[in-house]
C-alpha positions as CSV (number, residue, x, y, z in Angstrom):
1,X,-3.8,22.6,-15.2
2,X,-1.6,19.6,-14.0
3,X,0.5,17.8,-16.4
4,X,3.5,15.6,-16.4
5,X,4.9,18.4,-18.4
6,X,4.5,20.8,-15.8
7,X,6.5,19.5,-12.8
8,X,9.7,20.6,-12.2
9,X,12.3,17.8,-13.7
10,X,13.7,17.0,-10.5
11,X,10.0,15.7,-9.5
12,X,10.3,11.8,-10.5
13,X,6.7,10.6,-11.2
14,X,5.8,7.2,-11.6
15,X,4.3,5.9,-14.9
16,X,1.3,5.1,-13.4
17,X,1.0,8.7,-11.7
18,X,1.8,9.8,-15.3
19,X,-0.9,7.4,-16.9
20,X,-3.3,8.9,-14.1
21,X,-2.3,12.5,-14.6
22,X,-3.4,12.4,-17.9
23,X,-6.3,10.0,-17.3
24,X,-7.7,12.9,-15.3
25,X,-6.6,15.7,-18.1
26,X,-8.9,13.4,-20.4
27,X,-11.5,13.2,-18.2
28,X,-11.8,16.8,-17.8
29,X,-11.7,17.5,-21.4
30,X,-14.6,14.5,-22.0
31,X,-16.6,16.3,-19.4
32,X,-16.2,20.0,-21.2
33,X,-16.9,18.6,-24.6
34,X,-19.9,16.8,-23.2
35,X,-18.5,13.4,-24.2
36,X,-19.8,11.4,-21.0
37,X,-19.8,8.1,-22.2
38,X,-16.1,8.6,-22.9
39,X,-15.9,10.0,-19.6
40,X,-17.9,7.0,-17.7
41,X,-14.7,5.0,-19.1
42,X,-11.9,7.0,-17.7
43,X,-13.9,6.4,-14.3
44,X,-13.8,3.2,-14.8
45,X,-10.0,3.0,-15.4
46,X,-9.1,5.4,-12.9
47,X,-11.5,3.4,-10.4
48,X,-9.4,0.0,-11.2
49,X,-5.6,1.8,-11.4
50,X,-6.6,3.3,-7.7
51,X,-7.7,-0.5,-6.9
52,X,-5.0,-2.1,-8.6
53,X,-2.7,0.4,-6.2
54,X,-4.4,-0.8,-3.2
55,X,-4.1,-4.1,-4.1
56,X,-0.1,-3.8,-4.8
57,X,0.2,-2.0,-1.6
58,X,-1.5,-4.6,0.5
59,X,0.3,-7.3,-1.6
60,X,3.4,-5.3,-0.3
61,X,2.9,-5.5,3.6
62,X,1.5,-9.4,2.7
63,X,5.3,-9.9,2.3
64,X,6.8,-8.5,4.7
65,X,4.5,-9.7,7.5
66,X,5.2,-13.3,5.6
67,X,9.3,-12.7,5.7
68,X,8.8,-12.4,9.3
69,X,6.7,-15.6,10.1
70,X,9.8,-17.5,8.1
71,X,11.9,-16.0,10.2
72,X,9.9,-16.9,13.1
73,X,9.5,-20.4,11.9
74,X,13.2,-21.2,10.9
75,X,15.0,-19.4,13.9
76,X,12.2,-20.6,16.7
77,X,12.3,-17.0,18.3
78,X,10.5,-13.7,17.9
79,X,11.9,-10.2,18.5
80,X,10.4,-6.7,18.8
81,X,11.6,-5.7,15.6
82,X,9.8,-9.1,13.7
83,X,6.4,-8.3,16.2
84,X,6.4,-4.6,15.4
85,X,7.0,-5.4,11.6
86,X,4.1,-8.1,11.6
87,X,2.0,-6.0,13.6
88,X,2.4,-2.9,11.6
89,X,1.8,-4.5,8.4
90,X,-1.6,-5.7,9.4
91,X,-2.7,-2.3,10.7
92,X,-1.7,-1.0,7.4
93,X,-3.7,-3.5,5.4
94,X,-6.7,-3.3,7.7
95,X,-6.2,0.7,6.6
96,X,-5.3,0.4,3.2
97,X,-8.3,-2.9,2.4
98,X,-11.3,-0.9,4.1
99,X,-12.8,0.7,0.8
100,X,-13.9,4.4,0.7
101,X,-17.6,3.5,1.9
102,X,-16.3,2.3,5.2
103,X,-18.3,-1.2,5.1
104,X,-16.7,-3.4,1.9
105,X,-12.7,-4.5,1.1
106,X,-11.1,-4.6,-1.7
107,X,-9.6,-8.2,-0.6
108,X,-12.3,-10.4,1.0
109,X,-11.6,-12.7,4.1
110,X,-12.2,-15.8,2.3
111,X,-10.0,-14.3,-1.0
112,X,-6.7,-14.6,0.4
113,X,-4.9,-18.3,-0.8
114,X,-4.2,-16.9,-4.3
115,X,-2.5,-13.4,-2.0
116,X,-0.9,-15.6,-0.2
117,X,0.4,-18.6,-2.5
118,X,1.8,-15.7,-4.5
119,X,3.5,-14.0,-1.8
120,X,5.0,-17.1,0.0
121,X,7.4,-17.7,-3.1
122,X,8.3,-13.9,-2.7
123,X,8.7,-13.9,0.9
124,X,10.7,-17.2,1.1
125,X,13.6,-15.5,-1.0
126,X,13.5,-12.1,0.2
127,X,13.4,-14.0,3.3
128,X,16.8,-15.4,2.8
129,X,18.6,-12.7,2.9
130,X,17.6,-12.5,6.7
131,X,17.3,-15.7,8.6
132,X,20.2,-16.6,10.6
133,X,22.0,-13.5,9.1
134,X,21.8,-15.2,5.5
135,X,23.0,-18.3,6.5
136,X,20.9,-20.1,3.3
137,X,20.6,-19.5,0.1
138,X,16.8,-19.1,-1.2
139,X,17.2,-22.5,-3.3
140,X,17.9,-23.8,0.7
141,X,15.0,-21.8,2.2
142,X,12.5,-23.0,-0.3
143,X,13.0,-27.0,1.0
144,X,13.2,-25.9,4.7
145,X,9.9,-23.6,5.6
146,X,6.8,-25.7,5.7
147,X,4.2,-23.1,3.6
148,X,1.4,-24.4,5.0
149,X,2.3,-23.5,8.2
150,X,2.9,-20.5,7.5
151,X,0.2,-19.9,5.0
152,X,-2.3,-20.9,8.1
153,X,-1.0,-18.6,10.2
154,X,-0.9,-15.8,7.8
155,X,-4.5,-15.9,7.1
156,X,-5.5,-16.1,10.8
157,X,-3.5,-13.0,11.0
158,X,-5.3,-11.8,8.5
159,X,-8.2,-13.0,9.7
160,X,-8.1,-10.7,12.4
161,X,-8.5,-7.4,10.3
162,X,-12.2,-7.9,9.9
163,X,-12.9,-8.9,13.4
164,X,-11.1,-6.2,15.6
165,X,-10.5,-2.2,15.2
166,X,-7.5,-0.6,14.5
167,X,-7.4,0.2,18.0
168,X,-8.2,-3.3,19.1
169,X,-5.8,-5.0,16.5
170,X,-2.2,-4.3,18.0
171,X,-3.1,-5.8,21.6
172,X,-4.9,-8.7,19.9
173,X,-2.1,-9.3,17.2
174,X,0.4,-9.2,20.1
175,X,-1.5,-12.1,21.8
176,X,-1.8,-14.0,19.0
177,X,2.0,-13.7,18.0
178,X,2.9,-14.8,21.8
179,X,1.4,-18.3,20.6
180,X,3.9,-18.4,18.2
181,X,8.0,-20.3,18.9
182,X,9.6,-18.0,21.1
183,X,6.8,-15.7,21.4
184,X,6.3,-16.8,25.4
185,X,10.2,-15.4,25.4
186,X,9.5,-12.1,23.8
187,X,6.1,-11.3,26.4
188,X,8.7,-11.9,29.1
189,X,11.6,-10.0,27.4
């Protein structure tokens, strides 16, 4: 039987791999004592902590892939290391979206503004850190980058995941990111 208890101390374990641990310990229990309906609920909550995860996961490569269109925006260049970062992050939450069934998403094509309003006001501080090698401060970076440019272009990227495979999607990110300033520069290296 696994249990918090059980792993070695060295093992550091998340609360909510702790909550879940025992979630499951619960569930088993509910299910030998024939106590389903209490067992139908800790489905339920270990159905939305495993979609909560997804969703902070996604919400995770949403702001990186958003650091890296500031960048793009406020230095009017793009670089291998911001494509492959933009890039990668979409193939992960094309990966990471695509529910279990293969055919639904966790995070709809048309339910991304809230995502992305969210994220922005992340991204443009974390972003700060990296444009012109930290040149301004966030308080500066929050008056300089125009959000709904970027906001626009983030959910065409976005939009891309549900049109194109994972195999398709690099190839068809990388032409959409040579639109972008600089990204003529970058095709021709």
């Amino acid at each position: 039987m696994l249990t918090a208890e059980c792993l070695p101390p060295t093992f550091k374990i998340s609360f909510a791999t702790k909550k879940m641990i025992q979630e499951l310990e619960d569930l088993k229990n509910s299910i030998l004592e024939q106590r389903y309906e209490d067992a139908l609920t800790l489905i339920y909550e270990l159905d939305g902590m495993s979609r909560q995860t997804k969703i902070n996961a996604i919400e995770s490569f949403v702001i990186r892939m958003l650091i890296h269109l500031i960048k793009n925006q406020l230095e009017q260049r793009l670089t291998n290391s911001w494509a492959a970062s933009i890039r990668g992050s979409l193939i992960e939450i094309k990966k990471i979206n695509l529910q279990e069934n293969k055919k639904s998403y966790y995070i709809k094509q048309d339910q991304w503004q809230e995502i992305l309003e969210e994220a922005i006001e992340v991204a443009i501080r974390d972003a700060s850190i990296e444009v012109l090698d930290g040149a301004y401060t966030s308080f500066q970076l929050l008056n300089m980058v125009d959000r709904n440019k970027i906001m626009t272009i983030a959910e065409n990227l976005l939009g891309l995941i549900y049109n194109y495979s994972k195999k398709e999607l690099p190839k068809i990110v990388d032409d959409f990111l040579i639109e972008l300033p600089g990204g003529e520069e970058w095709r021709q290296g």
